[in-house]
N, C-alpha and C positions, 0 to 999 in steps of 0.2 A: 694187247688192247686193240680195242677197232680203231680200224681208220678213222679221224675225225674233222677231215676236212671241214664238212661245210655245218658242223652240230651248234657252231656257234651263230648259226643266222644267215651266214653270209655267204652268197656265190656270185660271180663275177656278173650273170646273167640276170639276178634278181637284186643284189644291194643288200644294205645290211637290211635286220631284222630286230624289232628288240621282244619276241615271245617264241619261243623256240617247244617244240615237243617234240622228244624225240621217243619212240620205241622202239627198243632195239634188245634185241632177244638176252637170254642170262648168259651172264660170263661175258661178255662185253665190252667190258668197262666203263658201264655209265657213270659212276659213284665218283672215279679218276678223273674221267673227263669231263663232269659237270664242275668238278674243284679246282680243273686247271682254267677253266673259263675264268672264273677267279683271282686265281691267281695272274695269269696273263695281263687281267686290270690291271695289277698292281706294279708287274712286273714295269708295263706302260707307263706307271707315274702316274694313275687314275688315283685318289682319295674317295672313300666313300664308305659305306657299310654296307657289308654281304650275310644275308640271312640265308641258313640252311635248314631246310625241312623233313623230316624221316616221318615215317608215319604214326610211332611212336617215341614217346620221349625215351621211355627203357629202353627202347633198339637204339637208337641216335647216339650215345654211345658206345655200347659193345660192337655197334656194325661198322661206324665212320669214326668217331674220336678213338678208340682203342682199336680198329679194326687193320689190319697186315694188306698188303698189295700181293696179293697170291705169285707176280712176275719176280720181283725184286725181294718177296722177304722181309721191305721195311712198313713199318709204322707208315698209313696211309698218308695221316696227316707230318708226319715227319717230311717224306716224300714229296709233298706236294710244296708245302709250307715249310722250311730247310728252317731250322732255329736260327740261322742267321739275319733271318729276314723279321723274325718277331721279336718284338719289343717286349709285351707281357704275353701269358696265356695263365687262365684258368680251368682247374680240370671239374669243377665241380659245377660252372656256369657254364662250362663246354663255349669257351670266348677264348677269339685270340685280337690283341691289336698287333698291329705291325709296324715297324721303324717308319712306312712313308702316313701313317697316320692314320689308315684304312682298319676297318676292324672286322670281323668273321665270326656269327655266332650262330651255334647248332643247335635246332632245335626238334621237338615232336610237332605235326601237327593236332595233336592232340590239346597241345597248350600253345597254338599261336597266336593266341589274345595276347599274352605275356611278353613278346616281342615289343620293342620300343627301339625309338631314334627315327628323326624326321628326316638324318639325310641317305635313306635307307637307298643303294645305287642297282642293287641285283639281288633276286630271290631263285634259291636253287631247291626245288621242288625234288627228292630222290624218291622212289619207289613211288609215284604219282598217283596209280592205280589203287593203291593200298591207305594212302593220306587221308585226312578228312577233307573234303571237296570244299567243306565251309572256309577253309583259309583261306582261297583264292579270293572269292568275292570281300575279305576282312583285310587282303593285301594290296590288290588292284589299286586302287584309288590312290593310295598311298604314293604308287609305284607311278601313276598315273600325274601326278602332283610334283616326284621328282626326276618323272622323264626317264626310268629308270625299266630295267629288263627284269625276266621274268625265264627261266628256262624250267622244264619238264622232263622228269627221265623214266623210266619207266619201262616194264615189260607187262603185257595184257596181263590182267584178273578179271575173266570173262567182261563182259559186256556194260561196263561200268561208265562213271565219267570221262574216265579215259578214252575209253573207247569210243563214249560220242563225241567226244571233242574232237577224236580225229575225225569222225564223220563229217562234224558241222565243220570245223577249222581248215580240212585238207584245202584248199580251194581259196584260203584268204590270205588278199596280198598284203594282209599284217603280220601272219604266220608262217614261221619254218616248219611245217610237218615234215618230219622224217621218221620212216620204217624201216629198218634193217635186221633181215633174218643171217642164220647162220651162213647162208649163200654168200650176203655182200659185205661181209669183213673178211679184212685180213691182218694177219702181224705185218712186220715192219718186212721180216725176208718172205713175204708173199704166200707164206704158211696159211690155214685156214685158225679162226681165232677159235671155231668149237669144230671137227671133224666128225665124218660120219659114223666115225669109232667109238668118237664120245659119246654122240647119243645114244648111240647101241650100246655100249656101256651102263649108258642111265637107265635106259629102256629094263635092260637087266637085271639092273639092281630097283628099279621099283616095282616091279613084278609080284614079290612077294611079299612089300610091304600093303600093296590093294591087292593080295589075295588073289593074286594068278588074272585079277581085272584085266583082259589086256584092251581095251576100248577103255577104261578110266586113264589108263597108263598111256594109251595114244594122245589122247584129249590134253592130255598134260604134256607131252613133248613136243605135241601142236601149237600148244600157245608159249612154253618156255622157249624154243629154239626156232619157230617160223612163223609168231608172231599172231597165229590166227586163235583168236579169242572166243572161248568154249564155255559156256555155263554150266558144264561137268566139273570142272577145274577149277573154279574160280575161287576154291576155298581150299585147294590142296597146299596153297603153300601161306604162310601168317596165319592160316584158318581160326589160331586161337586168339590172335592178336586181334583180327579183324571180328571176331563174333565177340570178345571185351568190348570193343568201341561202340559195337552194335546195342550192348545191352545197357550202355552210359549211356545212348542216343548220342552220341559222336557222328555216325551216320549216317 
């Protein structure tokens, strides 16, 4: 997993933060590290309610409630969230409460009208770029009322919300913008978290899936592993997920 020092807002130099973006290239671990933000509240003796966002409600399950920690092997949410610490879970609301009385629920932004509770404490925005943009403006206020955070995780889909946000955001001393390519992570024994091998690897094997493309296939390992976001690309990966919400007017 990457380093995550400062993804929660905070550095010694600037203080805490409560809206955080971060883009930080695939394989990463953003999905990990946006849950252990979470948990960490909890672990502090924080009460409150934690909303999670995926871009679809059908992904939101198979990728984070059912989805494995590629490191360790386990159940993500096992992993993060230890059954000793939860009180109930349901697998059908994709809701867990927990023993200090905090609760955790997962959802699409597809359906995030359907979300409720007023002492909502943190919103964890995962694949940012891919979400419907409308949730933000339908959560802020809310978030705004109880004084409450807001993090973003994400890898470019070309030149999107995301991407202007970091444009307009980089530069505000209410935001944590952070960027992280394959360059500035590491594992824990100072290993690289994707290697130059991996991506030549990828490079490799998507060659023949665009038909020997190799400027499609660059444009795509530009924006998945160093972050520079391409309107070639921006449909190669959910492509079918993101042109459904398109044709709902989602976005």
């Amino acid at each position: 997993m990457a380093s995550s020092s400062t993804c929660n807002g905070w550095s010694s130099e600037r203080g805490p933060c409560k809206r955080f973006l971060a883009i930080w290239h695939r394989r990463a671990g953003k999905d990990r590290t946006g849950l252990e933000l979470i948990r960490e509240e909890i672990d502090a003796g924080v009460t409150g309610s934690y909303w999670h966002l995926y871009p679809l409600a059908v992904q939101a399950k198979r990728a984070i409630w059912n989805g494995v920690d590629p490191e360790s092997g386990q159940k993500l949410m096992d992993l993060v969230f230890p059954p000793a610490m939860v009180e109930y879970s349901n697998d059908t609301d994709l809701f867990k409460r927990f023993r200090n009385g905090s609760t955790y629920q997962l959802c699409g932004s597809d359906r995030y009208n359907s979300l409720v509770g007023s002492n909502v404490r943190g919103v964890l925005f995962s694949e940012w770029a891919l979400n419907d943009p409308r949730a933000w403006p339908y959560i802020m206020p809310i978030l705004l009322e109880n004084n409450g955070w807001a993090a973003f995780i994400t890898t470019y889909r070309g030149k999107n919300h995301a991407y202007q946000m970091v444009k307009e955001l980089a530069d505000s001393s209410d935001w944590y913008v952070d960027v992280r390519t394959i360059e500035h992570t590491r594992r824990e024994d100072g290993s690289p978290v994707v290697s130059l091998e991996d991506v030549e690897r990828e490079r490799r094997s998507l060659l023949p899936i665009y038909h020997g493309n190799a400027t499609r296939v660059e444009a795509l390992i530009r924006e998945e592993f160093y972050c520079e976001p391409t309107a070639s690309s921006a449909g190669a990966i959910y492509g079918e997920q993101v042109a459904a919400m398109q044709h709902e007017g989602r976005v």
